[in-house]
C-alpha positions as CSV (number, residue, x, y, z in Angstrom):
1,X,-20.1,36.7,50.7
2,X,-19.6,33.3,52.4
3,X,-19.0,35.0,55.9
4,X,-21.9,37.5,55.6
5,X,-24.0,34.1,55.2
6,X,-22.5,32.7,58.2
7,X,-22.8,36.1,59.9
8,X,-26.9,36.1,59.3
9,X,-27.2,32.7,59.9
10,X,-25.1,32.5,63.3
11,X,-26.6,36.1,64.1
12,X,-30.3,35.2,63.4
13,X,-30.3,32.3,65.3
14,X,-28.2,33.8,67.9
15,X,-30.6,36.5,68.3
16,X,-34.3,34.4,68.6
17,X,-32.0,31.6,71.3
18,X,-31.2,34.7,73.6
19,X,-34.0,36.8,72.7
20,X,-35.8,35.4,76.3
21,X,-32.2,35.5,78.3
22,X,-31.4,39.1,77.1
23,X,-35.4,39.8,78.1
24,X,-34.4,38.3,81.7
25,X,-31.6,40.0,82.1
26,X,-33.5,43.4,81.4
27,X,-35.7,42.9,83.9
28,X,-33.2,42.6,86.2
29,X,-30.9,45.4,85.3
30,X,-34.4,47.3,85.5
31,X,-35.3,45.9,89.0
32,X,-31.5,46.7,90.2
33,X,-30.9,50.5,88.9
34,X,-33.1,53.0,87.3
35,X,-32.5,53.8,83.3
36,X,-32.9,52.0,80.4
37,X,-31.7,48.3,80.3
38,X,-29.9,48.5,76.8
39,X,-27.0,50.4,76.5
40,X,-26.4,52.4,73.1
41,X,-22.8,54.0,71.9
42,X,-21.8,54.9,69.0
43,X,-18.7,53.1,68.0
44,X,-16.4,53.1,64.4
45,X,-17.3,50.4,61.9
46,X,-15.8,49.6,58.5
47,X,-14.3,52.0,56.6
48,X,-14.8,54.5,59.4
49,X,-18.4,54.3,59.2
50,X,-20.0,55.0,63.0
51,X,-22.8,52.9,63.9
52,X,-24.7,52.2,67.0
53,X,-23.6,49.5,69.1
54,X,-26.5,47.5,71.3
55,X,-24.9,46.1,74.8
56,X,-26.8,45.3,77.9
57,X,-26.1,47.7,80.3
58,X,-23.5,46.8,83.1
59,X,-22.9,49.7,85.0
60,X,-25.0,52.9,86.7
61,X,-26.6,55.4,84.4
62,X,-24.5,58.0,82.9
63,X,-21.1,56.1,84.2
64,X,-19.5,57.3,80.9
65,X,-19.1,60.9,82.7
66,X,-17.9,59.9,85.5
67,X,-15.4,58.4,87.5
68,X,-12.5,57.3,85.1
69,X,-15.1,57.4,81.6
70,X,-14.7,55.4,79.2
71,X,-11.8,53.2,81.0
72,X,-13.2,50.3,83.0
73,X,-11.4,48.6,86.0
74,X,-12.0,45.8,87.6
75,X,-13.6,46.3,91.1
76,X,-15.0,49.7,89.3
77,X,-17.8,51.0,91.5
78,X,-20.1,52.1,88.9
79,X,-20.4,48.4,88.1
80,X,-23.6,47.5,88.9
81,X,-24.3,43.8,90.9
82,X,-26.0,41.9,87.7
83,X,-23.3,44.3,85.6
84,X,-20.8,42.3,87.2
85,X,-22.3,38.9,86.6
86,X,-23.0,40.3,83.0
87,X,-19.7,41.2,82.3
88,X,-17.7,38.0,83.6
89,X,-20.5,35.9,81.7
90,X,-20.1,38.3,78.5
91,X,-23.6,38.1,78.2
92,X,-23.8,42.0,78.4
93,X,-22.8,41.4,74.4
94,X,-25.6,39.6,73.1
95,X,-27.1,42.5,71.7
96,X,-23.9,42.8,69.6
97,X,-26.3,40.2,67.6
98,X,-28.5,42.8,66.7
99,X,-25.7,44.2,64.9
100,X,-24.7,41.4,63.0
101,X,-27.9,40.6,61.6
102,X,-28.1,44.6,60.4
103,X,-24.9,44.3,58.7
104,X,-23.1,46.7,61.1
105,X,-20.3,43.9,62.6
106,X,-19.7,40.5,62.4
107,X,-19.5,37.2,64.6
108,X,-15.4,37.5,64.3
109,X,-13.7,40.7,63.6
110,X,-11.7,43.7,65.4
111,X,-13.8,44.8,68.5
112,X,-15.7,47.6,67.4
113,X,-13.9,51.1,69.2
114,X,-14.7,54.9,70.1
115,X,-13.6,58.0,68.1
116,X,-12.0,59.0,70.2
117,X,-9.9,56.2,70.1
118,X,-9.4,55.9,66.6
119,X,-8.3,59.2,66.4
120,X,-5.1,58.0,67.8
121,X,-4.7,56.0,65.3
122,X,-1.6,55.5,63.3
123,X,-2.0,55.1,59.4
124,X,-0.7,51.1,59.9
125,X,-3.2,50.8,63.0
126,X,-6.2,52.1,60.4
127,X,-5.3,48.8,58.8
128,X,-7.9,47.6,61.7
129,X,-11.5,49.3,59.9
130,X,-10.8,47.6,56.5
131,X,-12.7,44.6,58.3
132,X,-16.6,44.9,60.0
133,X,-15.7,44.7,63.6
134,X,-16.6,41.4,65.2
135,X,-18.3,40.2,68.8
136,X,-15.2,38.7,69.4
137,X,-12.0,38.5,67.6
138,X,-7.9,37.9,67.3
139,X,-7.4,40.4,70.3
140,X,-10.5,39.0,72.6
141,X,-9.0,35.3,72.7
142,X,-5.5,36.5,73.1
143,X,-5.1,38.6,76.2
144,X,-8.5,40.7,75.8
145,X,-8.5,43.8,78.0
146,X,-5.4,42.8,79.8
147,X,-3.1,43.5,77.1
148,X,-1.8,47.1,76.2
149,X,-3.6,48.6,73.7
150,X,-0.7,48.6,70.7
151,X,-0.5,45.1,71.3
152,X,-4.2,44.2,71.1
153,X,-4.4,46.7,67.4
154,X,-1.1,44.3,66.5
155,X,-3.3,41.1,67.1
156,X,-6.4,43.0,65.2
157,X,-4.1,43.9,62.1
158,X,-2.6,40.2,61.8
159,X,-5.8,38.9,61.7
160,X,-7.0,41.5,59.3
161,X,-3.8,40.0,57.4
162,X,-4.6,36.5,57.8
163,X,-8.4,36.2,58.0
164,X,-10.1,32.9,56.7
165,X,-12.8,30.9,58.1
166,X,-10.9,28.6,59.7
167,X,-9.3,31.3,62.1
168,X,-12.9,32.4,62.6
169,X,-13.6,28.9,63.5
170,X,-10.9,28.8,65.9
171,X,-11.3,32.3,67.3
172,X,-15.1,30.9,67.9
173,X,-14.0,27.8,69.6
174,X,-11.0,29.9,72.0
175,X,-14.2,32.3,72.6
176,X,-16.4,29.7,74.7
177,X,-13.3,28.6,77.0
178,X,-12.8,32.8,77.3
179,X,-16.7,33.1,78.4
180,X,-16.5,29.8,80.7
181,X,-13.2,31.3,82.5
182,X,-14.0,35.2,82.5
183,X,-9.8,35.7,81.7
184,X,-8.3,39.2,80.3
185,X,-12.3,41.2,81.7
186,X,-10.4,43.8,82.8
187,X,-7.1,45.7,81.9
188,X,-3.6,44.7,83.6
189,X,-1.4,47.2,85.0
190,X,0.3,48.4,81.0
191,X,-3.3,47.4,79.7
192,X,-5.8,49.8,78.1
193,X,-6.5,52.2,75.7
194,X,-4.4,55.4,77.9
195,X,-1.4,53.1,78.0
């Protein structure tokens, strides 16, 4: 109950503070690339629950069906010029707010994945829905997209395991020096979901 009321709190407030940056960046993703400037996938919530996950759109219409889909690299072309600056900013995310304040994720939790992706799942690694995924989390301040994937679901399940607001206050605090520095945008050589 406690982090649901931090969740709507941090998420409101969140959400009116970047409602005129996330209106900026719009028009500039609009200006740069044709197509809509919020990005909408359906992604695998608690429980197993799909939702729709809000994103500011980084990358050229329709870049999900080409090139190498769902796997991003860095120096990918589809990436658009304010994508870029979006994605090492991690300002592409604040839409992820919207979600929080409808209940969908939270502030701190497992990043929210594909089916396709969770159908690979072992039984331990489904250990990673019995939380509401999170804008940032265990995994994000701890490697991010560099890592391999196993080891990011490892760092997801431990936190799962040892959850309290005081990791979340730390996972928060690791976050800002993440977004300041831009480290683990893109997955290493063994990193990734195909690994």
């Amino acid at each position: 109950m406690a982090t649901r009321a931090l969740d709507l709190l941090l998420g409101a407030i969140g959400s009116l503070l970047t409602a005129p940056l996330i209106a900026l960046a719009a028009l500039a993703i609009r200006l740069e690339t044709p197509g809509h400037p919020i990005y909408r996938q359906t992604r695998v919530g608690k429980d197993g629950r799909p939702f729709q996950i809000y994103k500011l759109r980084t990358m050229v219409r329709g870049a999900e069906f080409t090139g190498a889909g769902l796997s991003v690299q860095e120096g990918d072309d589809r990436i658009t010029r304010v994508g870029a600056f979006l994605r090492r900013t991690s300002l592409d995310e604040l839409p992820n707010l919207w979600n929080v304040v409808r209940g969908e994720m939270s502030i701190v939790g497992p990043r929210p994945t594909v089916q396709v992706q969770v159908d690979q799942y072992t039984p331990r690694q489904r250990g990673r829905l019995a939380v509401k995924p999170g804008i940032t989390g265990w995994a994000q301040v701890n490697g991010r997209a560099s890592l391999p994937w196993d080891e990011r679901i490892e760092l997801d399940l431990w936190y799962v395991e040892h959850r309290s607001l005081w990791l979340d206050l730390r996972i928060l605090a690791r976050t800002v020096k993440l977004v300041v520095t831009g480290e683990g945008l893109y997955k290493g050589e063994t990193g990734g979901w195909r690994s």
